[in-house]
Each structure stands twice: as C-alpha cells, then as structure tokens.
N, CA, C and O atoms as a Maestro MAE file, in Angstrom:
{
 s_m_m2io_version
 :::
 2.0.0
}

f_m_ct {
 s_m_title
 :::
 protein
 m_atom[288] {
  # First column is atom index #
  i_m_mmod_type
  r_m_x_coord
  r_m_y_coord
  r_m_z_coord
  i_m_residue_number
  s_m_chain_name
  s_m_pdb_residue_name
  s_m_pdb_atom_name
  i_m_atomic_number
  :::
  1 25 13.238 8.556 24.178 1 A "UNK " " N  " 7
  2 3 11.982 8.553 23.459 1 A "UNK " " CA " 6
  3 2 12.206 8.759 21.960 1 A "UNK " " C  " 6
  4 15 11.498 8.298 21.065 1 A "UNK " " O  " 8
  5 25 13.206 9.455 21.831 2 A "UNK " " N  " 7
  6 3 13.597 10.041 20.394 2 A "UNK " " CA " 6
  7 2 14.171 8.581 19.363 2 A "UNK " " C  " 6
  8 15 14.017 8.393 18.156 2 A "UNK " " O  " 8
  9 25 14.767 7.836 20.262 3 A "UNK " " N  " 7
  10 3 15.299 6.614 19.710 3 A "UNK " " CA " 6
  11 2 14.306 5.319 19.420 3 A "UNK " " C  " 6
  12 15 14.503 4.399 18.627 3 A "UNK " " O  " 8
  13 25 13.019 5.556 20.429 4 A "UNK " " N  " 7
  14 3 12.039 4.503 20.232 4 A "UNK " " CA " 6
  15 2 11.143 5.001 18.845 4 A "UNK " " C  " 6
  16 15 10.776 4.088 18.105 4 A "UNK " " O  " 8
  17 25 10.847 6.130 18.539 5 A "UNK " " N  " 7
  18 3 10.434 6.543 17.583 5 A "UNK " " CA " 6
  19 2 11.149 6.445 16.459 5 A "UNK " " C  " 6
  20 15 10.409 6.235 15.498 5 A "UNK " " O  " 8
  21 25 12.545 6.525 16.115 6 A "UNK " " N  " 7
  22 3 13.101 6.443 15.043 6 A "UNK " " CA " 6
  23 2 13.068 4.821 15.029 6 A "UNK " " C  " 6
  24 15 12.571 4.729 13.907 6 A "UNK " " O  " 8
  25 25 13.160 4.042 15.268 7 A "UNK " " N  " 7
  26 3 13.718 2.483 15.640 7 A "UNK " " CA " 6
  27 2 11.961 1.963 15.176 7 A "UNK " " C  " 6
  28 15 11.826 1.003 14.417 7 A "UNK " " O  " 8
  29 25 10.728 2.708 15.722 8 A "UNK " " N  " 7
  30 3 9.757 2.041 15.042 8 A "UNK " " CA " 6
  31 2 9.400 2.671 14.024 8 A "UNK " " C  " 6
  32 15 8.517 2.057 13.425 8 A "UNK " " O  " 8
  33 25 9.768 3.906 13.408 9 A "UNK " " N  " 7
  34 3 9.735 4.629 11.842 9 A "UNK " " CA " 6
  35 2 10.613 3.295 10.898 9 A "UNK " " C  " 6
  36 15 10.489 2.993 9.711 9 A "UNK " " O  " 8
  37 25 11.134 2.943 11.527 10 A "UNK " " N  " 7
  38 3 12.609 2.268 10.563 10 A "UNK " " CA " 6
  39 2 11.936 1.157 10.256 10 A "UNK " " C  " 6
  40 15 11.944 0.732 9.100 10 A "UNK " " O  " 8
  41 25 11.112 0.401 11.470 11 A "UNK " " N  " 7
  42 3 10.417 -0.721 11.640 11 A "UNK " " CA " 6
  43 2 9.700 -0.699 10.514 11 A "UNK " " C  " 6
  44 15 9.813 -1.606 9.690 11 A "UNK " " O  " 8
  45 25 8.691 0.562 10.299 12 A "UNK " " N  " 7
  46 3 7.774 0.392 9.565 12 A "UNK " " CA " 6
  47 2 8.150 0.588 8.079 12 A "UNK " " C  " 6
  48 15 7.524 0.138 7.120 12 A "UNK " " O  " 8
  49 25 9.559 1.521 8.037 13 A "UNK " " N  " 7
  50 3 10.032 1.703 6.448 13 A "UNK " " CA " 6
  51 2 10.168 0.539 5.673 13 A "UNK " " C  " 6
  52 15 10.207 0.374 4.454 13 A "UNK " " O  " 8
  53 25 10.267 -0.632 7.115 14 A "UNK " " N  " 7
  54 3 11.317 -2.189 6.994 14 A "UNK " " CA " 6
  55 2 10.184 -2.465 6.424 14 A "UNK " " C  " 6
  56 15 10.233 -2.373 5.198 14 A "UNK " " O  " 8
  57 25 9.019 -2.817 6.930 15 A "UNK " " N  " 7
  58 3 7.855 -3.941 6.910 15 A "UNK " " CA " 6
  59 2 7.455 -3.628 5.957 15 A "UNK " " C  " 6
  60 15 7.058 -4.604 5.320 15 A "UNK " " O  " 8
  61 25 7.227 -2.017 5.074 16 A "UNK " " N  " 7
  62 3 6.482 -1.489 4.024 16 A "UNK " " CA " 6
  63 2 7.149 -2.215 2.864 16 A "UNK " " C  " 6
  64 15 6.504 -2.926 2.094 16 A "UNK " " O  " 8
  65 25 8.608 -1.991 2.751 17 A "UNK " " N  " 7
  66 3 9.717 -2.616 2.001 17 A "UNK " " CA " 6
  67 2 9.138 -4.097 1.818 17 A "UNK " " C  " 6
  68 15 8.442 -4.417 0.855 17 A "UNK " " O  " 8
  69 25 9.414 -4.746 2.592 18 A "UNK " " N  " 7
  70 3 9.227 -6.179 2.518 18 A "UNK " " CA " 6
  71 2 7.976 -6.879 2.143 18 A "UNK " " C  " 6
  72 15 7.690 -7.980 1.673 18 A "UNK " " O  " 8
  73 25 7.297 -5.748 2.557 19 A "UNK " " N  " 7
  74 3 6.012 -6.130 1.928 19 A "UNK " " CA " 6
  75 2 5.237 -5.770 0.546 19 A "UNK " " C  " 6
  76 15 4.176 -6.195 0.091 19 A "UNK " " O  " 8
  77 25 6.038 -4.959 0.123 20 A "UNK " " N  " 7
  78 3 6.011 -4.478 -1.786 20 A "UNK " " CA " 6
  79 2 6.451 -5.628 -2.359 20 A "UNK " " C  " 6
  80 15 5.909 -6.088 -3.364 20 A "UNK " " O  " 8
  81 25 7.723 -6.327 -1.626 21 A "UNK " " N  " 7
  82 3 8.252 -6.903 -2.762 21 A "UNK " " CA " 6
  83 2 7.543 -8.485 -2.199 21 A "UNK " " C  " 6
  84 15 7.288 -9.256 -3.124 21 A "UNK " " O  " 8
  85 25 7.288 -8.890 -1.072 22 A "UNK " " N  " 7
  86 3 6.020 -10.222 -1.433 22 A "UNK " " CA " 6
  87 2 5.102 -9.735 -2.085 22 A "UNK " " C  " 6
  88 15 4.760 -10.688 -2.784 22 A "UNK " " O  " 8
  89 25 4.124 -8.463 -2.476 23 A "UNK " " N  " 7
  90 3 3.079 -8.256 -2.949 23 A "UNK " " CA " 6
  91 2 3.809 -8.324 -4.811 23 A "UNK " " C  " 6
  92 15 3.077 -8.585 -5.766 23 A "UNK " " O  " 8
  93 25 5.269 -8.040 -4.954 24 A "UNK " " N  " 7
  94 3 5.474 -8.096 -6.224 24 A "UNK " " CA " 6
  95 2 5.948 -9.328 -7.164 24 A "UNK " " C  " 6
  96 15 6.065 -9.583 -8.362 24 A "UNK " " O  " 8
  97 25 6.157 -9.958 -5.860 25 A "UNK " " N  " 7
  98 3 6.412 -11.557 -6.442 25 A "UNK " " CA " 6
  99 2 5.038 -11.992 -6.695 25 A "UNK " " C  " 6
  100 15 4.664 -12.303 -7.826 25 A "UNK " " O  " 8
  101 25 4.342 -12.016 -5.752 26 A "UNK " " N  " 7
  102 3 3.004 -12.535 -6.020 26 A "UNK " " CA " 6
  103 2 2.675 -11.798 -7.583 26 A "UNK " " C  " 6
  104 15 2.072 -12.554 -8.344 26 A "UNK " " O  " 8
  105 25 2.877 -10.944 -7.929 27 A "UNK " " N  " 7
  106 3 2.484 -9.942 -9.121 27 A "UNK " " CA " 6
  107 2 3.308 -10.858 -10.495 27 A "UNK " " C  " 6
  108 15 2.951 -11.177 -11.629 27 A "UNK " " O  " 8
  109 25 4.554 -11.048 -9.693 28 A "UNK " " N  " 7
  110 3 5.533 -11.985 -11.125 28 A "UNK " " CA " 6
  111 2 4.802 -13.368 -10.902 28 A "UNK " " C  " 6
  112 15 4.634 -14.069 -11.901 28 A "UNK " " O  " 8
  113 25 4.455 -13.720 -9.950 29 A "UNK " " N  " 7
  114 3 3.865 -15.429 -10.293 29 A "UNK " " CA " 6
  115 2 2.587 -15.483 -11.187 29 A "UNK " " C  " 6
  116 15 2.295 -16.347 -12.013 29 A "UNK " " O  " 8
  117 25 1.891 -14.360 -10.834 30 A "UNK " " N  " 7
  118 3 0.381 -14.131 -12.037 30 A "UNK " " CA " 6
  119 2 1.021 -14.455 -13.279 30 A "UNK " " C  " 6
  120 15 1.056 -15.535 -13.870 30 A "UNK " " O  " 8
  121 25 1.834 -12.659 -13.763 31 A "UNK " " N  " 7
  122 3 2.289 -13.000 -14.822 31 A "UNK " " CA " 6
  123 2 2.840 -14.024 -15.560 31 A "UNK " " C  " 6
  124 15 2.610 -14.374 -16.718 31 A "UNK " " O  " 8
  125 25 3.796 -14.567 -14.516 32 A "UNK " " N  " 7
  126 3 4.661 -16.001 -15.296 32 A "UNK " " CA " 6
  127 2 3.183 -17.278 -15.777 32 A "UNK " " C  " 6
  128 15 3.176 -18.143 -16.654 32 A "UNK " " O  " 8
  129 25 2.126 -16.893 -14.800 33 A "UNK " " N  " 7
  130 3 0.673 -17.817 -15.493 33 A "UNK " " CA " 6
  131 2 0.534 -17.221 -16.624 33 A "UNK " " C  " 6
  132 15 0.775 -17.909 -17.617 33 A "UNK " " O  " 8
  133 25 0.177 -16.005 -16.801 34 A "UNK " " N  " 7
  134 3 -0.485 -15.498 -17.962 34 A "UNK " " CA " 6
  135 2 0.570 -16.350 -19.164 34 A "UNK " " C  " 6
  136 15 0.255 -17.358 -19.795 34 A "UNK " " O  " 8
  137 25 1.681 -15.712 -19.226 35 A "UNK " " N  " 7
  138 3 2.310 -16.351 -20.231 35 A "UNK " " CA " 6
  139 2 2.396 -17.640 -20.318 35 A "UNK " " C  " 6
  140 15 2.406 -17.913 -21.519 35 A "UNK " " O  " 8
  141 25 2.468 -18.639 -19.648 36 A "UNK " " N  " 7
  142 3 2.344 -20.005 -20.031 36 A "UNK " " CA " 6
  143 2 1.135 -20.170 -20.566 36 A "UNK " " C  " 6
  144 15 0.924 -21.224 -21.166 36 A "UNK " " O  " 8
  145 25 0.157 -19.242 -20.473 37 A "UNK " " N  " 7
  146 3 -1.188 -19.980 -20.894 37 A "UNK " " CA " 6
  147 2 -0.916 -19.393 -22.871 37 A "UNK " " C  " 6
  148 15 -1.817 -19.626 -23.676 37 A "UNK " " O  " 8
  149 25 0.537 -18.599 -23.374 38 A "UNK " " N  " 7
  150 3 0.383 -17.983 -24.544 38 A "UNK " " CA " 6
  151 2 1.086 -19.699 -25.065 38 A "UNK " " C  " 6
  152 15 1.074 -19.877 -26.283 38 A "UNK " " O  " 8
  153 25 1.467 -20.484 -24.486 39 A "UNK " " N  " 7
  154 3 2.706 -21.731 -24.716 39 A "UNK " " CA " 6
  155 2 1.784 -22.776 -25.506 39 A "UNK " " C  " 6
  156 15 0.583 -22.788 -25.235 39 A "UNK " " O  " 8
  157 25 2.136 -23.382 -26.174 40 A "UNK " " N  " 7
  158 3 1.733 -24.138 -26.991 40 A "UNK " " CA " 6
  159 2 2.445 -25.673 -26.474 40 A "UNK " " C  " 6
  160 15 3.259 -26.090 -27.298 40 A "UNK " " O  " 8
  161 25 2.228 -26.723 -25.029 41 A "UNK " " N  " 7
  162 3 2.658 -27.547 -25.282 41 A "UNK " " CA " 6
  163 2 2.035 -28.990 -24.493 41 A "UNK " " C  " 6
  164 15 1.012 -29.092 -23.815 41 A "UNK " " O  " 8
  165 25 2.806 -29.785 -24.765 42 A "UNK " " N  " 7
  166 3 1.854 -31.231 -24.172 42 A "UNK " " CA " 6
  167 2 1.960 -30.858 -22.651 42 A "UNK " " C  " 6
  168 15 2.514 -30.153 -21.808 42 A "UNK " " O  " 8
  169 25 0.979 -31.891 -22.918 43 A "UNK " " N  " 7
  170 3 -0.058 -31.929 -21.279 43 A "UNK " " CA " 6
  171 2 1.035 -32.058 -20.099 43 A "UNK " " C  " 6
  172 15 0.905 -31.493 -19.013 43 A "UNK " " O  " 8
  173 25 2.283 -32.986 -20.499 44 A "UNK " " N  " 7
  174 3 3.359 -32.979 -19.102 44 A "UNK " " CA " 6
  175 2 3.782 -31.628 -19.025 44 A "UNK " " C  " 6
  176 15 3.971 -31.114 -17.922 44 A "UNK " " O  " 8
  177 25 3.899 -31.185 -19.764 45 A "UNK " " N  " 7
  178 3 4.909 -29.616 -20.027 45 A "UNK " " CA " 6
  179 2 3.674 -28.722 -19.103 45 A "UNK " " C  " 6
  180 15 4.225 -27.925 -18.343 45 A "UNK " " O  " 8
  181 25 2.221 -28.690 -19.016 46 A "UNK " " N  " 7
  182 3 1.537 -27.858 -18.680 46 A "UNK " " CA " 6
  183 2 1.537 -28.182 -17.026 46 A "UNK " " C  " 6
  184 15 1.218 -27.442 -16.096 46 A "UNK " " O  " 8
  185 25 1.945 -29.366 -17.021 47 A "UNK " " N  " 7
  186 3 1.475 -30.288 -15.674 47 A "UNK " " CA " 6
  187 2 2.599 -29.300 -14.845 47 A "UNK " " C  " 6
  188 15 2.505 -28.586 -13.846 47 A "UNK " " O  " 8
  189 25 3.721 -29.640 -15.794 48 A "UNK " " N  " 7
  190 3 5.207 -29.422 -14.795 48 A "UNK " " CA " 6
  191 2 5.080 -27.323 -14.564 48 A "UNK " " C  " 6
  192 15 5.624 -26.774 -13.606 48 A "UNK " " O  " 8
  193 25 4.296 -26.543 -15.620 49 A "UNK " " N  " 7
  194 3 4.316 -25.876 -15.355 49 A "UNK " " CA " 6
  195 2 3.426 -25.450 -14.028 49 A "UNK " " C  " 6
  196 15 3.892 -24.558 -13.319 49 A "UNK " " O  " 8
  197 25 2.570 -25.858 -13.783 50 A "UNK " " N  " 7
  198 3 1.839 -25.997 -12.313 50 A "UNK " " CA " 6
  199 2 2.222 -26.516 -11.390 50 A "UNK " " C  " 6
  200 15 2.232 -25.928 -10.308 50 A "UNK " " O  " 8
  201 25 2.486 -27.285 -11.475 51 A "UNK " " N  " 7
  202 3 3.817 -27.732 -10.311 51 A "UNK " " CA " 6
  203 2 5.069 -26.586 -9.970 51 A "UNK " " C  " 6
  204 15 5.267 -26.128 -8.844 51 A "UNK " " O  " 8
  205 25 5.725 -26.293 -10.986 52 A "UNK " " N  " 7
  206 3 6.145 -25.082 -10.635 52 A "UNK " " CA " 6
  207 2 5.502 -23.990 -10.501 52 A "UNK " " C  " 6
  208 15 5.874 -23.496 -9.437 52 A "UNK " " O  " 8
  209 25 4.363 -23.017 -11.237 53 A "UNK " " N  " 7
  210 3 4.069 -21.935 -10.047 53 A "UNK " " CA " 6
  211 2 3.666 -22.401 -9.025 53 A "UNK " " C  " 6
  212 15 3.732 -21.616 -8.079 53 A "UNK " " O  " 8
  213 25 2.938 -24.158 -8.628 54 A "UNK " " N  " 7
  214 3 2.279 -24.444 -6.971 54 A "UNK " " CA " 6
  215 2 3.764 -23.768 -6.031 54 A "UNK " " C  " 6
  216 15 3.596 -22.911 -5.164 54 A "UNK " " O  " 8
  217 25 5.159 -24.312 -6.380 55 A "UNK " " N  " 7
  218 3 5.994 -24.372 -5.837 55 A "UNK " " CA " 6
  219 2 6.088 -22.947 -5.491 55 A "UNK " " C  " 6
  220 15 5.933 -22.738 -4.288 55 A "UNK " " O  " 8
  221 25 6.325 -21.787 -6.304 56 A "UNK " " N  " 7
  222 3 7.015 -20.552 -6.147 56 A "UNK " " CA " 6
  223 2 5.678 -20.141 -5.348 56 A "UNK " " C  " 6
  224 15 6.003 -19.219 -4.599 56 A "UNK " " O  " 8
  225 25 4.338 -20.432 -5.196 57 A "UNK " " N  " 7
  226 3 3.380 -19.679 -4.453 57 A "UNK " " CA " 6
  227 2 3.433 -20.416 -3.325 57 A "UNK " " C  " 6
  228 15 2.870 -19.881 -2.371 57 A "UNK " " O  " 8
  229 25 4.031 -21.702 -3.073 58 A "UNK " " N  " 7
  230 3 4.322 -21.491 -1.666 58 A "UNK " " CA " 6
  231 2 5.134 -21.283 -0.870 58 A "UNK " " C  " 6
  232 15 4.989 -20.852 0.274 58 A "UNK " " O  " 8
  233 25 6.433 -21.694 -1.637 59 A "UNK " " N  " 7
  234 3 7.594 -20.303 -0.968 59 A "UNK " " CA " 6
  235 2 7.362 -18.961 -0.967 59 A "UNK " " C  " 6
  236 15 8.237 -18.318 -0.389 59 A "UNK " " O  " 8
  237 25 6.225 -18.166 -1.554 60 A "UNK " " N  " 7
  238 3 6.072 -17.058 -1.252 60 A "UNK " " CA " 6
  239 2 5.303 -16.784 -0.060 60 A "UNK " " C  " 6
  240 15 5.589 -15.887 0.734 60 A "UNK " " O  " 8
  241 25 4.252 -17.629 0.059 61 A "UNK " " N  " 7
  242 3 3.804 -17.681 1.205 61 A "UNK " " CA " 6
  243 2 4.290 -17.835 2.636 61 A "UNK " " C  " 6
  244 15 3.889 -17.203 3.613 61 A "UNK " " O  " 8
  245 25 5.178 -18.735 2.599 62 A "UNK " " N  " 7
  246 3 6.452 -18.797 3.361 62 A "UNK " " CA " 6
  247 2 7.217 -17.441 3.509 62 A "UNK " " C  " 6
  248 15 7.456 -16.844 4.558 62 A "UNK " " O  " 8
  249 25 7.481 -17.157 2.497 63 A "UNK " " N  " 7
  250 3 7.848 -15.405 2.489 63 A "UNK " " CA " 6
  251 2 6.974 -14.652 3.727 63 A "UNK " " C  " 6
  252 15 7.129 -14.444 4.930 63 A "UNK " " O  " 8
  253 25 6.052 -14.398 2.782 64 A "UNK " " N  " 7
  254 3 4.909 -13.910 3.654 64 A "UNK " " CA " 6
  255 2 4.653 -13.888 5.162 64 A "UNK " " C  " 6
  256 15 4.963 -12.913 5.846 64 A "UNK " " O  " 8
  257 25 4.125 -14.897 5.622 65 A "UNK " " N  " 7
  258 3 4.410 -15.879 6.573 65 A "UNK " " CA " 6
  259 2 5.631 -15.358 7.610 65 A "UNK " " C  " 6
  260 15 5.323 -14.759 8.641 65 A "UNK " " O  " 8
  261 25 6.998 -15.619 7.276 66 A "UNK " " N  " 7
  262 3 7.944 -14.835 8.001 66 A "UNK " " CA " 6
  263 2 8.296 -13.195 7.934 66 A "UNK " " C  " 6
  264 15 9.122 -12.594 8.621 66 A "UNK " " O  " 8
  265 25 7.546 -12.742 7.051 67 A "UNK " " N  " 7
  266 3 7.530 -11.159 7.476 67 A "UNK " " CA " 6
  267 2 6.796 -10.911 8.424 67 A "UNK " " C  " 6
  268 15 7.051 -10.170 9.374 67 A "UNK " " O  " 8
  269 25 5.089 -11.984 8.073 68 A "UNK " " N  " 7
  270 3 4.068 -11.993 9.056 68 A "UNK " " CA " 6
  271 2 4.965 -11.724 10.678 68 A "UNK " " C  " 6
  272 15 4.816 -10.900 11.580 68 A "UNK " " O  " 8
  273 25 5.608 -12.503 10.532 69 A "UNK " " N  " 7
  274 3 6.253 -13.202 12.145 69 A "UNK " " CA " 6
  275 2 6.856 -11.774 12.393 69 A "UNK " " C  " 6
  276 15 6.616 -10.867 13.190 69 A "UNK " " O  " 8
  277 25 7.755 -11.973 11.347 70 A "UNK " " N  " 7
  278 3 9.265 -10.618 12.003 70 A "UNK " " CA " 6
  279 2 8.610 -9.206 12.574 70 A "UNK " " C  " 6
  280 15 9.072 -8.596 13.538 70 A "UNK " " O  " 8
  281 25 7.524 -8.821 11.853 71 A "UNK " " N  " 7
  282 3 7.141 -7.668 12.534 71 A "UNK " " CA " 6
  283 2 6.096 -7.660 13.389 71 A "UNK " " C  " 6
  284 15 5.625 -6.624 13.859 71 A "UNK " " O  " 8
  285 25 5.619 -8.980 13.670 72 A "UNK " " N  " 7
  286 3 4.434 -9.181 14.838 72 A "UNK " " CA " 6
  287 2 5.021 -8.699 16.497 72 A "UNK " " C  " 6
  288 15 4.269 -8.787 17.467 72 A "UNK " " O  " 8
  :::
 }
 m_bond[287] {
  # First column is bond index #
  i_m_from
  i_m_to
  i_m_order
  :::
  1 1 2 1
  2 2 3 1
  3 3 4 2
  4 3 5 1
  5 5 6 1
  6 6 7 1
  7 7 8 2
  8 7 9 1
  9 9 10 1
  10 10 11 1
  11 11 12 2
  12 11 13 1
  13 13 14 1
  14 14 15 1
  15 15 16 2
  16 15 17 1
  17 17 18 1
  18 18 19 1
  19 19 20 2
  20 19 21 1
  21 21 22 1
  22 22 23 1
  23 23 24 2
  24 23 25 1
  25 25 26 1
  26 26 27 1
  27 27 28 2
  28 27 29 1
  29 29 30 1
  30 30 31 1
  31 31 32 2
  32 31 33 1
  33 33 34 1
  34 34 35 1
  35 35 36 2
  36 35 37 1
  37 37 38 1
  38 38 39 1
  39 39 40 2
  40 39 41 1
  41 41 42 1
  42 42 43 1
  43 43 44 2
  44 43 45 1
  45 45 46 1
  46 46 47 1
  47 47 48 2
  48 47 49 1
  49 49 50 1
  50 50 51 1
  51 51 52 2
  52 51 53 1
  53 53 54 1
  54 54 55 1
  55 55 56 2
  56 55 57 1
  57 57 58 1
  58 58 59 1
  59 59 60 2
  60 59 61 1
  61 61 62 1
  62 62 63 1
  63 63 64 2
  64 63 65 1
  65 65 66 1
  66 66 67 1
  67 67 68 2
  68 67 69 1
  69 69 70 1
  70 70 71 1
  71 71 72 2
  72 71 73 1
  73 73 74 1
  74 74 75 1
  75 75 76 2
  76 75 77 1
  77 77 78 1
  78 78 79 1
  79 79 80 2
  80 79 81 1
  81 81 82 1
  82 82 83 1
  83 83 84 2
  84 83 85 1
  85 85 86 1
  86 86 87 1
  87 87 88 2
  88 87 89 1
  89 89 90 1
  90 90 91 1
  91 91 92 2
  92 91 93 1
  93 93 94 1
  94 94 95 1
  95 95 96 2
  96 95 97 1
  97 97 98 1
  98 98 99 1
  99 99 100 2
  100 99 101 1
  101 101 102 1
  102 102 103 1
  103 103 104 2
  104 103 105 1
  105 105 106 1
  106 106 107 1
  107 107 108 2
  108 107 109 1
  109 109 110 1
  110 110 111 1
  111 111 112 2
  112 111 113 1
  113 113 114 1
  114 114 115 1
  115 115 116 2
  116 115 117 1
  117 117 118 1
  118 118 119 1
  119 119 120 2
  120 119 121 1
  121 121 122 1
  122 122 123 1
  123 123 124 2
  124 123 125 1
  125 125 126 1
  126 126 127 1
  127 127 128 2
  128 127 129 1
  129 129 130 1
  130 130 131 1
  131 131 132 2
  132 131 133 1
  133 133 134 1
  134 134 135 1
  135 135 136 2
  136 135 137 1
  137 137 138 1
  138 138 139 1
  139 139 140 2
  140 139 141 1
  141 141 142 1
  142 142 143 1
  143 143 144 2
  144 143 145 1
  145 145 146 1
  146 146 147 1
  147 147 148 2
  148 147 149 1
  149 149 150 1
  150 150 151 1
  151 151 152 2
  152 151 153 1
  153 153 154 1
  154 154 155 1
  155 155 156 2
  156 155 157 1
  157 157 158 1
  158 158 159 1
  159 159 160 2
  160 159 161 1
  161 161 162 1
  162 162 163 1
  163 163 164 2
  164 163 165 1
  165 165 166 1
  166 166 167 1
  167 167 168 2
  168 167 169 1
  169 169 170 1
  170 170 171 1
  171 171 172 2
  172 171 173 1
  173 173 174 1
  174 174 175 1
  175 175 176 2
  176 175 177 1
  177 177 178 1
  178 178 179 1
  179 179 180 2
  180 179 181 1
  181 181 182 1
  182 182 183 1
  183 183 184 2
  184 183 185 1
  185 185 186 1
  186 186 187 1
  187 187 188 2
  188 187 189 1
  189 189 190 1
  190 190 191 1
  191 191 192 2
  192 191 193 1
  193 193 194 1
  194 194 195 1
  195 195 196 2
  196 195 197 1
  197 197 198 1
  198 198 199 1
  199 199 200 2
  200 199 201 1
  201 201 202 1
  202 202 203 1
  203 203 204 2
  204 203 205 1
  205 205 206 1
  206 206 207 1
  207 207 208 2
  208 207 209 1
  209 209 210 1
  210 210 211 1
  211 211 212 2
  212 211 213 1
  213 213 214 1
  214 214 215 1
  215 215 216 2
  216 215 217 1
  217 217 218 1
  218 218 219 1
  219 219 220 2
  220 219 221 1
  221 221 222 1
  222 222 223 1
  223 223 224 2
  224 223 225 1
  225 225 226 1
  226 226 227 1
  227 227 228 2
  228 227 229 1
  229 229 230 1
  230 230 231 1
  231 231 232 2
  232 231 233 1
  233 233 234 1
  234 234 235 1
  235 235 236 2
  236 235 237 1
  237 237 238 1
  238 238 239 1
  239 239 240 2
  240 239 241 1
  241 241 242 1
  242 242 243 1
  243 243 244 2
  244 243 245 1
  245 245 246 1
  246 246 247 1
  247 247 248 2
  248 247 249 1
  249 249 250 1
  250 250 251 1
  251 251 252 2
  252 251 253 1
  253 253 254 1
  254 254 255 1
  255 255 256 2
  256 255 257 1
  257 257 258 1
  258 258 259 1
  259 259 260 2
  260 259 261 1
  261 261 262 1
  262 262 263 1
  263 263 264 2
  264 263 265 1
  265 265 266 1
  266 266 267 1
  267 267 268 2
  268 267 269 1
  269 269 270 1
  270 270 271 1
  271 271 272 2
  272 271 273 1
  273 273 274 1
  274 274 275 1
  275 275 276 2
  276 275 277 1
  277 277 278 1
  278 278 279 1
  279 279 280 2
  280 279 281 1
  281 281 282 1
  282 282 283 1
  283 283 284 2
  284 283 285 1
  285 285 286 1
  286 286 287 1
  287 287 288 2
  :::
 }
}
C-alpha cells in the first residue's frame, strides 16, 4: 500500500511538472506575439511570423494532448 501511494504522489509531482511547463510555453508563445507586434516589417515577414507562432501552438498542443494521454 505504501508503494501505491508513493508511485501515485510521484505521478502527481510528474503531471504538476509537466504541466507548468506546457502552461509556460503557452506563456513564451504570447510573449514571442507581443513582441512581434513591437517589429516594424512587410506584410510577408508578418505573414511568416504567424505561420510560425500557428506552428509552435500546435506542437504545444500536441504537447498538451500527450500529457493529456500519459496521465489519463
């Protein structure tokens, strides 16, 4: 009993962990918006920058997503 309790304490130290740092990426993808919006440049440059955060917010989600799984 002593081992099922430590093994789901650990579980949950795990999931808390993993889940700060998707909640902190999500926190760096805001920011990395905020600052492009300080950028001064043509319309492809703004395009490509949305295209890249679309990209990093859905590999995070993907992130997400498989923590979702791992501790279900």
């Amino acid at each position: 009993m002593i081992k099922i309790i430590q093994m789901e304490e650990f579980q949950d130290y795990e999931w808390a962990h993993d889940w700060k740092i998707i909640v902190e990426l999500f926190d760096n993808i805001n920011r990395l918006k905020e600052l492009f919006n300080f950028l001064d440049v043509s319309y492809l440059r703004e395009v490509e920058q949305r295209i890249l955060i679309l990209n990093l917010e859905k590999y995070v989600c993907s992130l997400q997503n498989y923590i979702i799984e791992k501790y279900s």
